[in-house]
TORKOL-4160 file (C-alpha; in steps of 0.2 Angstrom, whole numbers, padded with zeros to 4 digits, m for minus):
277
<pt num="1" X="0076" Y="m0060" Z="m0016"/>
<pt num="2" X="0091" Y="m0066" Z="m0028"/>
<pt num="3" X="0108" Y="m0060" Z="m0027"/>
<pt num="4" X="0117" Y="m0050" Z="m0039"/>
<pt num="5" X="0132" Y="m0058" Z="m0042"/>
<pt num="6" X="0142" Y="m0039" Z="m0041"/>
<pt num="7" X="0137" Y="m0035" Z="m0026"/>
<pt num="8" X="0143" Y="m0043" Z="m0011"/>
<pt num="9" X="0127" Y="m0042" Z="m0002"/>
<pt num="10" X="0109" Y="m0042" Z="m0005"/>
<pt num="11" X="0098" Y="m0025" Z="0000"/>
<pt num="12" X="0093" Y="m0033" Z="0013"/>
<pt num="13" X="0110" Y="m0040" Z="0021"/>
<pt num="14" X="0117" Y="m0022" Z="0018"/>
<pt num="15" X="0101" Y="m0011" Z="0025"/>
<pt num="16" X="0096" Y="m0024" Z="0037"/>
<pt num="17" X="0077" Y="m0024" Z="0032"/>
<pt num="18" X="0067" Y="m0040" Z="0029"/>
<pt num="19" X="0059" Y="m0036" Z="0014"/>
<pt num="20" X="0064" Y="m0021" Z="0001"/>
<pt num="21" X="0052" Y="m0006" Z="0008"/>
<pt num="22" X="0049" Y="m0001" Z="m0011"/>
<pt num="23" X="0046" Y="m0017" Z="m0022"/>
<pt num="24" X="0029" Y="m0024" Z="m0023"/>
<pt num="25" X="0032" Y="m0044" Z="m0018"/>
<pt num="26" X="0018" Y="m0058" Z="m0018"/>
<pt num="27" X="0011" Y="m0062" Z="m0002"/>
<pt num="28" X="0012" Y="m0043" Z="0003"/>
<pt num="29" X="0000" Y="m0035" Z="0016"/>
<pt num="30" X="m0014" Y="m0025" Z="0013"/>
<pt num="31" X="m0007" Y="m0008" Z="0002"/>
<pt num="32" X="m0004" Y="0008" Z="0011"/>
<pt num="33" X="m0021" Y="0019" Z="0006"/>
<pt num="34" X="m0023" Y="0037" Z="0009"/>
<pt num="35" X="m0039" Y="0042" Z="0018"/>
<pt num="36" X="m0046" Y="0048" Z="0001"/>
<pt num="37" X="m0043" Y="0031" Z="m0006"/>
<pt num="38" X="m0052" Y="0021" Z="0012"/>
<pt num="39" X="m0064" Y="0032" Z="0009"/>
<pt num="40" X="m0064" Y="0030" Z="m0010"/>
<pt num="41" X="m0063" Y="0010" Z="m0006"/>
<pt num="42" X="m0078" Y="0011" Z="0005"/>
<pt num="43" X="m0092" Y="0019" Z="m0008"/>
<pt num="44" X="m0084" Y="0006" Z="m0020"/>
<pt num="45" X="m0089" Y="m0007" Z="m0010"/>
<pt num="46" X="m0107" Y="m0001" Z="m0006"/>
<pt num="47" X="m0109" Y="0002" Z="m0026"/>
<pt num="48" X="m0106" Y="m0017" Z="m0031"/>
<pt num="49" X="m0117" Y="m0019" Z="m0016"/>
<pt num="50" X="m0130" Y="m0013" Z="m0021"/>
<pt num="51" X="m0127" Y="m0018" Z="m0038"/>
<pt num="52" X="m0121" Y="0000" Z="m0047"/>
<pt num="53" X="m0108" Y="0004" Z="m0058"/>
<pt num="54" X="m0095" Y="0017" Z="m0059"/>
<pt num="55" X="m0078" Y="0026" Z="m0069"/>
<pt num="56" X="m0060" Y="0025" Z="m0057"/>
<pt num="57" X="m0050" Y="0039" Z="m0066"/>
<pt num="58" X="m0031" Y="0046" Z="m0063"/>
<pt num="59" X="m0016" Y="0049" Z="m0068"/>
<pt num="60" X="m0003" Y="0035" Z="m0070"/>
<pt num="61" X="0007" Y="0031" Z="m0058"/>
<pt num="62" X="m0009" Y="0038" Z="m0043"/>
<pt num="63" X="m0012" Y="0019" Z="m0037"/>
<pt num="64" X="m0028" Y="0014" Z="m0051"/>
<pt num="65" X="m0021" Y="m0004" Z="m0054"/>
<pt num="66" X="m0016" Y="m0006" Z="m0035"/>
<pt num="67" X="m0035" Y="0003" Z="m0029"/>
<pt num="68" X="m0044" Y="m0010" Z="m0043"/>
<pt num="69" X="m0033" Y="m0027" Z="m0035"/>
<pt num="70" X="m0036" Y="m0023" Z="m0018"/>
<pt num="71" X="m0055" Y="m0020" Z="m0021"/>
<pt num="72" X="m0056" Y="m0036" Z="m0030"/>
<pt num="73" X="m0047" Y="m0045" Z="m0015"/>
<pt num="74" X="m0060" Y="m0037" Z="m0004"/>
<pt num="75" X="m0075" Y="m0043" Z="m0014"/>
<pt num="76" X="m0083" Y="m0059" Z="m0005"/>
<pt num="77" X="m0080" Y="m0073" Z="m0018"/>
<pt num="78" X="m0096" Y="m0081" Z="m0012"/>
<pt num="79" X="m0107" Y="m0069" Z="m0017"/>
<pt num="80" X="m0099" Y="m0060" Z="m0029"/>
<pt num="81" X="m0087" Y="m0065" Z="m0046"/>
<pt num="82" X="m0074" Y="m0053" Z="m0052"/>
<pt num="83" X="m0071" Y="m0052" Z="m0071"/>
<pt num="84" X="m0054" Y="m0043" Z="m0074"/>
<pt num="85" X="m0048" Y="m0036" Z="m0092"/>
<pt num="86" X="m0031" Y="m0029" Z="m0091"/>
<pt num="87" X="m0031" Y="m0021" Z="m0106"/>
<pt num="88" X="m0044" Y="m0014" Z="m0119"/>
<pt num="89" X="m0036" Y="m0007" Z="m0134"/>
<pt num="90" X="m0042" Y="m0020" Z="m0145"/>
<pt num="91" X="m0057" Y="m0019" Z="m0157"/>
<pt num="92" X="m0075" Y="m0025" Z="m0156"/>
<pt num="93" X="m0072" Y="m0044" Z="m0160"/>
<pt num="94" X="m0056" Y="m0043" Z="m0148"/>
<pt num="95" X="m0064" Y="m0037" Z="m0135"/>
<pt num="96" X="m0079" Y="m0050" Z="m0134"/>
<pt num="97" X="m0064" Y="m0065" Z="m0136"/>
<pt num="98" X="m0057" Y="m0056" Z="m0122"/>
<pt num="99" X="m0072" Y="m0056" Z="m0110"/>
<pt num="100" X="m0077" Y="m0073" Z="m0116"/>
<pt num="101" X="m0061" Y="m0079" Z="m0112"/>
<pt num="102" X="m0061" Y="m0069" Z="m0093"/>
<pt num="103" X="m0079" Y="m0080" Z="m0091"/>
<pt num="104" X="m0071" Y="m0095" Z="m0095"/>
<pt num="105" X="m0085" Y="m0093" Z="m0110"/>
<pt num="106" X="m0080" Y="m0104" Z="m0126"/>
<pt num="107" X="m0087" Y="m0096" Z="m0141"/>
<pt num="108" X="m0084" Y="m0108" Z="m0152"/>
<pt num="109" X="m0090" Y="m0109" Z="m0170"/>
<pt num="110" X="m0110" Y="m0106" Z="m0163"/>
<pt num="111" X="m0120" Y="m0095" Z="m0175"/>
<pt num="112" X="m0126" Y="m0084" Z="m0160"/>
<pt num="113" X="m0117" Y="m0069" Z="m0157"/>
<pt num="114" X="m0104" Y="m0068" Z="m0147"/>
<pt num="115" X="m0113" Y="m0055" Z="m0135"/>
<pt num="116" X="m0128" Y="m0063" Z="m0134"/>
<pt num="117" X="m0120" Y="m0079" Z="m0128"/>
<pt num="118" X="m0110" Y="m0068" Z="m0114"/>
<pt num="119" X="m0125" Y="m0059" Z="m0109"/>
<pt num="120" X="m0133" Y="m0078" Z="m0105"/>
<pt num="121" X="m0117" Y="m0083" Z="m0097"/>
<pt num="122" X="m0118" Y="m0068" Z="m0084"/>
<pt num="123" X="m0136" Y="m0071" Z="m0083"/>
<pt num="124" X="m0134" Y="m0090" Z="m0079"/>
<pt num="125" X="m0121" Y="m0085" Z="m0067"/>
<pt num="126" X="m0134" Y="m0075" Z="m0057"/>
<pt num="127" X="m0145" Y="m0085" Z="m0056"/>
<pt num="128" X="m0135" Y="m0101" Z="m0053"/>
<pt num="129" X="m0140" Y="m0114" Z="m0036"/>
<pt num="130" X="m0125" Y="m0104" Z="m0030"/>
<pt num="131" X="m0126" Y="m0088" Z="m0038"/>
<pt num="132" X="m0112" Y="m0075" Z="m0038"/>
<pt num="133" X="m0115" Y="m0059" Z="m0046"/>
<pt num="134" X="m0102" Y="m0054" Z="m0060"/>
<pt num="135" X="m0092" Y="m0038" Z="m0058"/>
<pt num="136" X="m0082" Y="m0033" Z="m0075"/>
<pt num="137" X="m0066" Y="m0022" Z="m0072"/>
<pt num="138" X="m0062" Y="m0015" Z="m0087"/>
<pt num="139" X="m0043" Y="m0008" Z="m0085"/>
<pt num="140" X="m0037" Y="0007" Z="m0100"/>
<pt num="141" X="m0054" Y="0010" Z="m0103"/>
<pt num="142" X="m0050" Y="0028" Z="m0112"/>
<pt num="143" X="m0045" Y="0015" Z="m0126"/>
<pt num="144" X="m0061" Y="0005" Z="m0127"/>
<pt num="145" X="m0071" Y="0009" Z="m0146"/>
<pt num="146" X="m0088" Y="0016" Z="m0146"/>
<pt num="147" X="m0097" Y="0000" Z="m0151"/>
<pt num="148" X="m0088" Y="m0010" Z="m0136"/>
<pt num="149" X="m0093" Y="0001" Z="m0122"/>
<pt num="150" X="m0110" Y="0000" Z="m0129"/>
<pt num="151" X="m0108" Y="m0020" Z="m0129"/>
<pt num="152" X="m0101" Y="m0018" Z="m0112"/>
<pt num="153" X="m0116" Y="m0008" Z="m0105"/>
<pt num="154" X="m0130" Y="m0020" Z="m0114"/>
<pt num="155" X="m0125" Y="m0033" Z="m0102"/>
<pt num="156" X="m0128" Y="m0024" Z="m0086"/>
<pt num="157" X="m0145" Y="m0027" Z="m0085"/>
<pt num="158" X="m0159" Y="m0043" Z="m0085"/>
<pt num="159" X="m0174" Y="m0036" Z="m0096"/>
<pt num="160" X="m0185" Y="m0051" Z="m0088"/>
<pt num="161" X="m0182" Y="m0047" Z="m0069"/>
<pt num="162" X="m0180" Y="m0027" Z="m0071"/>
<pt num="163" X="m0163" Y="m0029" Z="m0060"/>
<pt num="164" X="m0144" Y="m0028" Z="m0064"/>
<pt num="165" X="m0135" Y="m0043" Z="m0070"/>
<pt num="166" X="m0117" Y="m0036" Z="m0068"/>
<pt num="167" X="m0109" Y="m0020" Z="m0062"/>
<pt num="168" X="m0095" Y="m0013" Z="m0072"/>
<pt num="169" X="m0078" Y="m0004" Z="m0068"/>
<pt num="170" X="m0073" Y="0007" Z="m0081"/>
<pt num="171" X="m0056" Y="0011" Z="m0077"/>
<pt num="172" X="m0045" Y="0022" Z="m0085"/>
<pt num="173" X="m0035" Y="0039" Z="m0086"/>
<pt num="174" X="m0040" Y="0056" Z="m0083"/>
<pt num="175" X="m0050" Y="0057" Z="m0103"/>
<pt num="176" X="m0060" Y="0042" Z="m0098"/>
<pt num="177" X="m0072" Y="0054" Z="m0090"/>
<pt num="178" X="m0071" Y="0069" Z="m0103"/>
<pt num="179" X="m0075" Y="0056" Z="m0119"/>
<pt num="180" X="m0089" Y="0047" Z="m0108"/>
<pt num="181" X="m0098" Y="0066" Z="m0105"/>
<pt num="182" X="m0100" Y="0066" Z="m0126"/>
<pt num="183" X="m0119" Y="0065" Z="m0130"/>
<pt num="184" X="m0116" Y="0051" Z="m0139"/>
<pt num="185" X="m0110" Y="0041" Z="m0125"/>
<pt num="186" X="m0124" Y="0046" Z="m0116"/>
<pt num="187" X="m0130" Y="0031" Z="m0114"/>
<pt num="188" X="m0113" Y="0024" Z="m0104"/>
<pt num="189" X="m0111" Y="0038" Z="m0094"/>
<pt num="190" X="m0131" Y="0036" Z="m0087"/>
<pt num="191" X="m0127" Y="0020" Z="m0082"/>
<pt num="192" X="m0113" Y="0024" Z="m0070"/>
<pt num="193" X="m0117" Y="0028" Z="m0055"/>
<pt num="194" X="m0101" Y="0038" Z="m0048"/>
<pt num="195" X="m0085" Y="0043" Z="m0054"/>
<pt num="196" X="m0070" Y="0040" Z="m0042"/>
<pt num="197" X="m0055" Y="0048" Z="m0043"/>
<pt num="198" X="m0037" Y="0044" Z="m0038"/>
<pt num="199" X="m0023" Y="0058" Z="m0035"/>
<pt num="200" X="m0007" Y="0063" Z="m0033"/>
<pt num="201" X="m0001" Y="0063" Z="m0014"/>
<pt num="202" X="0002" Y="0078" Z="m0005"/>
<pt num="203" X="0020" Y="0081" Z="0003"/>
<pt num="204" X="0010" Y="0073" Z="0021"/>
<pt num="205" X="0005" Y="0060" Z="0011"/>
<pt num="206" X="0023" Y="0056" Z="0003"/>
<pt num="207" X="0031" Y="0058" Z="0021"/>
<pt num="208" X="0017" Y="0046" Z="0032"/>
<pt num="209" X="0018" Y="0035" Z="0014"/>
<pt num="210" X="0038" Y="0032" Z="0014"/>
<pt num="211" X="0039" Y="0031" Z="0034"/>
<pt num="212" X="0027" Y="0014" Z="0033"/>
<pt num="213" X="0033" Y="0006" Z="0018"/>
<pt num="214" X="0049" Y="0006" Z="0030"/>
<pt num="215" X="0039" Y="0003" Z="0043"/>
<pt num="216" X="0033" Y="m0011" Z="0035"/>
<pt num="217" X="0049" Y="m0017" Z="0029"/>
<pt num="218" X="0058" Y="m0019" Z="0045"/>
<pt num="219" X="0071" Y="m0007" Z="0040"/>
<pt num="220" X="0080" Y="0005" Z="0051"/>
<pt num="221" X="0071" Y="0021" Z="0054"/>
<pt num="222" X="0083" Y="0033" Z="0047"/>
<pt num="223" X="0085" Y="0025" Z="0030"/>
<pt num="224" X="0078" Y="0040" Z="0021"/>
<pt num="225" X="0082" Y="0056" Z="0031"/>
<pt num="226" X="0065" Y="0068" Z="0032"/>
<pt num="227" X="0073" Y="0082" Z="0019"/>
<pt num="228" X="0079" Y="0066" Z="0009"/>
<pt num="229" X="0058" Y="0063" Z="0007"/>
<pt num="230" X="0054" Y="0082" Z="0005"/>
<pt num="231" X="0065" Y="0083" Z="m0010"/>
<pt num="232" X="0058" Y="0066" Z="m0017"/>
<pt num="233" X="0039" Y="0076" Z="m0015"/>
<pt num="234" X="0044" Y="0087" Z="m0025"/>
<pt num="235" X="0052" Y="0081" Z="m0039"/>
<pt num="236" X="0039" Y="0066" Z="m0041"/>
<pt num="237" X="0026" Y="0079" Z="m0039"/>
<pt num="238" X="0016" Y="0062" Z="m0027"/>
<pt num="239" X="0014" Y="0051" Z="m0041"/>
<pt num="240" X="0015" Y="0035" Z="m0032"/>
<pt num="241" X="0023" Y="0024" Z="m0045"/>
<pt num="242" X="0037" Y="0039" Z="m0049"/>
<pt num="243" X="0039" Y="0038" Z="m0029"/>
<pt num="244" X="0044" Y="0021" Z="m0028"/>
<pt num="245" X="0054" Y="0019" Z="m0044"/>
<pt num="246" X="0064" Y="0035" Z="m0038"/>
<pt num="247" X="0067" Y="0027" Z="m0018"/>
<pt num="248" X="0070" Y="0010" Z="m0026"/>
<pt num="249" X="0084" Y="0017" Z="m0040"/>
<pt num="250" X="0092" Y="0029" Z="m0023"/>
<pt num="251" X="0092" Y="0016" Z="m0011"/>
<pt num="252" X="0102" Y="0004" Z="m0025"/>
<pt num="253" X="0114" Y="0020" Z="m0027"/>
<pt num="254" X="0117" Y="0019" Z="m0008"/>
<pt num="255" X="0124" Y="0003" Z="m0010"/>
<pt num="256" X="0136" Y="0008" Z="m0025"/>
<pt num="257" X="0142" Y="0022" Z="m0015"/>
<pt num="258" X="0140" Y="0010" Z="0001"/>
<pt num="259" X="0130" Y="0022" Z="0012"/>
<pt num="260" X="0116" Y="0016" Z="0025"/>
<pt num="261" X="0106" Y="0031" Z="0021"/>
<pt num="262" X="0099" Y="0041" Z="0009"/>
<pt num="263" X="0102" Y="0059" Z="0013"/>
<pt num="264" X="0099" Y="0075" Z="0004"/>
<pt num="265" X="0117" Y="0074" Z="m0003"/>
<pt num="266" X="0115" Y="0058" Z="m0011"/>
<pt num="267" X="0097" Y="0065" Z="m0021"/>
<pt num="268" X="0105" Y="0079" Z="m0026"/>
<pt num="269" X="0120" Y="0071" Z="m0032"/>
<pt num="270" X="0112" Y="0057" Z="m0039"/>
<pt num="271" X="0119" Y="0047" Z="m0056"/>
<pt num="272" X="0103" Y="0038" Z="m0061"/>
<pt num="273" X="0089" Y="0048" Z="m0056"/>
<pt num="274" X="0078" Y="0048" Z="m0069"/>
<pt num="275" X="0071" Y="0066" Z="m0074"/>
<pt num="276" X="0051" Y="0068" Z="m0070"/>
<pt num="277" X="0037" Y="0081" Z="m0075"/>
């Protein structure tokens, strides 16, 4: 980690920890899963498997992004071939570029259409001397138009072999599921097989999740005392992303004020917490 040129040590010279407990850093060990999201992460797997689809849904900040990365690091890259698109709130054309650039698919200037050309592609890839079956994670789904979903759902399937030529991750936030239950979405929604679901974490769930991400760190024990992570519960209501922003922006206070710990005191006296729900 670099230094800040006003402080006189780095976080961890002054805590004492190897790495900071609440940054996410390349290289990091698995992530710290509830045992909803194990659980969650387990069906996941056995639906790819098996070739299925499905809709991830939650709240921002309830662990989607990191849920979808650690279930693409789990997939075997031998057998299967992840297709990631970060972000969906572009029109039709935009969103074929997109996938056909995530394929490593040049369109060109051909005269077939776009979707047909990606729909040979996948096939092709399936069907390869080492064949690898595509997996399309579609992130922001909620903001995908009609016809795309529809484009995204014709390629799921080989009419010649009567089989599935990709499965398909729809993720998004908690309307995803309510607009894919309209009848004229119908023909999406048949094709998913499940619908996952993160949440928020309970206050448990906050305490066992703050005490390992220390843990983890290295750090001292006591560096965030129990009613310290009660009140943190509370006030980010379990969002996981509120949760680390807030222990990140306390444990940066804690050096202004130069104090090893944060304590109740310090959360309630706090300059720069930012104000959540």
């Amino acid at each position: 980690m670099t230094r800040n040129a006003l402080f006189p040590a780095t976080p961890n010279e002054f805590f004492g920890f190897k790495r900071h407990p609440f940054i996410d850093q390349p290289g990091e060990a698995e992530p710290l899963f509830s045992e909803h999201e194990e659980r969650m992460l387990m069906m996941a797997m056995e639906m790819l498997r098996i070739g299925k689809s499905f809709v991830l849904t939650g709240a921002p900040g309830t662990g989607k992004t990191t849920f979808v990365r650690h279930l693409r690091e789990r997939l075997d890259s031998r057998a299967f071939l992840p297709v990631f698109l970060p972000y969906s709130g572009l029109n039709r054309a935009g969103m074929l570029k997109t996938l056909a650039a995530a394929c490593n698919l040049d369109l060109g200037k051909r005269t077939v259409p776009p979707l047909i050309r990606i729909q040979k592609h996948l096939l092709d890839l399936a069907q390869d001397k080492n064949p690898r079956f595509p997996v399309l994670i579609v992130d922001d789904a909620h903001l995908l138009e009609q016809e795309s979903l529809l484009d995204l759902c014709a390629l799921l399937a080989d009419p010649d072999q009567k089989r599935s030529s990709a499965s398909l991750i729809l993720v998004g936030d908690e309307t995803l599921e309510r607009r894919l239950r309209l009848n004229v979405l119908a023909p999406v929604w048949t094709r998913m097989a499940c619908s996952l679901s993160t949440r928020h974490l309970d206050e448990s769930e906050v305490t066992q999740f703050i005490q390992k991400q220390i843990d983890r760190a290295q750090a001292p024990k006591d560096l965030i005392q129990t009613d310290a992570i009660a009140m943190l519960a509370a006030k980010t209501r379990g969002n996981r992303r509120e949760l680390l922003n807030t222990a990140t922006v306390l444990l940066t206070e804690a050096m202004l004020r130069n104090e090893k710990v944060i304590n109740a005191q310090l959360v309630l006296s706090s300059e720069f917490w930012k104000t959540t729900g």
